[in-house]
C-alpha positions as CSV (number, residue, x, y, z in Angstrom):
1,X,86.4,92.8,88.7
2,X,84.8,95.4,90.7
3,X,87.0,98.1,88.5
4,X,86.3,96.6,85.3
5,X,82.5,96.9,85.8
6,X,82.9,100.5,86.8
7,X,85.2,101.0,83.9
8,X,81.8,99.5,81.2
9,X,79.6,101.2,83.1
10,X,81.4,104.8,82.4
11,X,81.9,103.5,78.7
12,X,78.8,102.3,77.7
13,X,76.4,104.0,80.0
14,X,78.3,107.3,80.8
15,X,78.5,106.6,84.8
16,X,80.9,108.8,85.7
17,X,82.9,106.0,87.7
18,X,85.9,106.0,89.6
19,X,88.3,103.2,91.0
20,X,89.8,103.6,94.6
21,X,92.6,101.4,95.3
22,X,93.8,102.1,99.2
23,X,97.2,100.8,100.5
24,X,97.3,99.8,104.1
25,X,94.9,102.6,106.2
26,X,95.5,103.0,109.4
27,X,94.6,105.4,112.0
28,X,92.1,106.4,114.9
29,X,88.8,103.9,115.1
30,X,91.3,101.2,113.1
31,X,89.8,97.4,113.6
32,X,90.7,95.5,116.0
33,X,92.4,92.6,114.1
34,X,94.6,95.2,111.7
35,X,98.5,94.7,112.9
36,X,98.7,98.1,113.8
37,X,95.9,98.1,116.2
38,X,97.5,95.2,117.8
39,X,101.0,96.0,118.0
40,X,99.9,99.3,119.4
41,X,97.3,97.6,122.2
42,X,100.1,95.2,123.0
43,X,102.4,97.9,123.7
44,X,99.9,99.9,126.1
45,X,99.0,96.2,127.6
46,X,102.7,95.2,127.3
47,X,101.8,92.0,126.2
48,X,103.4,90.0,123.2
49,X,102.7,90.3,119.8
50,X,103.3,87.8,116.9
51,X,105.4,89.1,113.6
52,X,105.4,86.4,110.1
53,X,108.1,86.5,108.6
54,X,111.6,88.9,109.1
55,X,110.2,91.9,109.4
56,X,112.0,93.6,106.3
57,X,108.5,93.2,104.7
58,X,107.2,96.4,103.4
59,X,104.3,98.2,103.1
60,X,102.9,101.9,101.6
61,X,100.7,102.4,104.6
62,X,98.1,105.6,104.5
63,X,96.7,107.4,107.2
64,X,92.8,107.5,107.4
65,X,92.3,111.0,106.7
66,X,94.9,111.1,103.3
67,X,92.7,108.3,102.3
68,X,89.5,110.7,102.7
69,X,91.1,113.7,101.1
70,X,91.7,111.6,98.2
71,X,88.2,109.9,98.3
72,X,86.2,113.2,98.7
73,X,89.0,114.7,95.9
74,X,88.2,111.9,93.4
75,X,84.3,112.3,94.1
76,X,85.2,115.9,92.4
77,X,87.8,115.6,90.2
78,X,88.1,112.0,89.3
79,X,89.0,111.4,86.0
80,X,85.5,108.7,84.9
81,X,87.0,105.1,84.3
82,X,90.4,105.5,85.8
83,X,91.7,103.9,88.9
84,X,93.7,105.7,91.6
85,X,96.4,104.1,93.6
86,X,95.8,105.8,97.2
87,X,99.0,105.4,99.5
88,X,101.0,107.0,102.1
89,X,103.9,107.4,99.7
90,X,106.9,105.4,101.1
91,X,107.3,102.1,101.5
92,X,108.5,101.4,105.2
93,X,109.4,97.7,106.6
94,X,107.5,96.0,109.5
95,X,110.5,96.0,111.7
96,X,110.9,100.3,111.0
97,X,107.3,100.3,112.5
98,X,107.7,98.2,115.2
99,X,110.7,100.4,115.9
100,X,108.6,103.4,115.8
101,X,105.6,101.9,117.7
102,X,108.5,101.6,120.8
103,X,109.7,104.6,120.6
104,X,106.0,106.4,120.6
105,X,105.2,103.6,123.6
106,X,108.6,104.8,125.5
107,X,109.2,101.0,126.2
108,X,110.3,97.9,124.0
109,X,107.8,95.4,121.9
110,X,108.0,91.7,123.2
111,X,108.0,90.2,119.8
112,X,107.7,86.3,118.6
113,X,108.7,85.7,115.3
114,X,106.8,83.4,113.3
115,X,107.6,82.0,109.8
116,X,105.8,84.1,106.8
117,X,102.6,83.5,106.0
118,X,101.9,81.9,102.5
119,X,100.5,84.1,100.2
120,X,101.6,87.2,101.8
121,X,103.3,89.8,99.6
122,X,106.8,90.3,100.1
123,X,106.6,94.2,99.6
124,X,103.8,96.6,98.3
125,X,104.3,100.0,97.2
126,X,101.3,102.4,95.5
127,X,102.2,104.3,92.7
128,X,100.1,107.5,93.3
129,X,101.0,109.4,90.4
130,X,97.9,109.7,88.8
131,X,95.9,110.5,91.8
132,X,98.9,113.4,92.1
133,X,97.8,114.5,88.4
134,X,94.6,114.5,88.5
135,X,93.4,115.2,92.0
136,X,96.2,117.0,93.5
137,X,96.4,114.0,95.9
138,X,99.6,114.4,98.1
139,X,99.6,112.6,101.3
140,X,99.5,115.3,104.4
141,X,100.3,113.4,107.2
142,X,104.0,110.8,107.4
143,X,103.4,107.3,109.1
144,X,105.2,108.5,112.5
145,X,102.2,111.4,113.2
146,X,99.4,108.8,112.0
147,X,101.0,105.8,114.6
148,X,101.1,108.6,117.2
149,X,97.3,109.4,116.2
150,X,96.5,105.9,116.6
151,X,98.3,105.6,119.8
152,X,96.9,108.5,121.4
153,X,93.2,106.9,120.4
154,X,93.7,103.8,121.8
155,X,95.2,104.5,124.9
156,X,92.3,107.3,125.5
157,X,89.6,103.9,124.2
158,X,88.5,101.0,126.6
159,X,90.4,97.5,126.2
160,X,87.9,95.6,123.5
161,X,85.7,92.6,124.8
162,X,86.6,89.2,124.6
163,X,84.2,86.9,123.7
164,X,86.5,83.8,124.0
């Protein structure tokens, strides 16, 4: 909806609007509650983490700063009405991160699987190609660097509060 009232407000008032759609950001300063954040806390904390589903989920997931290339790129270049797909540019399963996560950690994830989630998209994937075309979007940094970004971060940030 949010699009679409961009998109009449280009047309019939000339606001030079612009659609961002971002899939999955992760990095540095991530919130709390994202599954990355977790998964990565639990493995500093070595504590268990909970995983819906089989794992062979997948997801497009973009680093934080790709994500505000392509924001500050479309805020130059954007084409007025269209809507860019914003993604990391491969789709990667749950259980290839978790894999990752370890080996960045040095140590193995205690994982409990729980049934999937209803509602929760089997796999998503961003086609980027018109971000490519029109604002030379490529993303610079792969999903291994940006989980060892977001590693470093948290083990260098103070455990978060609980207010339980």
């Amino acid at each position: 909806a949010a699009e679409q009232l961009g998109y009449l407000y280009h047309v019939n008032y000339g606001v030079p609007a612009v659609a961002m759609r971002y899939f999955t950001v992760y990095g540095p300063r991530q919130r709390p509650d994202m599954a990355f954040n977790r998964f990565i806390r639990a493995a500093l904390d070595d504590t268990p983490i909970t995983l819906y589903g089989d794992g062979e989920q997948t997801r497009d997931f973009t680093f934080v700063a790709d994500a505000v290339a392509a924001t500050v790129a479309a805020g130059e270049r954007g084409v007025p009405g269209t809507a860019y797909n914003i993604g990391g540019g491969a789709r990667v399963s749950m259980n290839q991160v978790l894999r990752l996560i370890e080996r960045i950690a040095g140590r193995p994830l205690k994982v409990t699987r729980e049934d999937a989630q209803k509602g929760d998209m089997r796999d998503t994937y961003a086609d980027t190609s018109l971000a490519r075309r029109d604002l030379g979007f490529v993303p610079a940094v792969s999903l291994e660097d940006g989980l060892q970004a977001e590693y470093r971060w948290l083990a260098a940030s103070p455990a978060p509060v609980s207010h339980a």
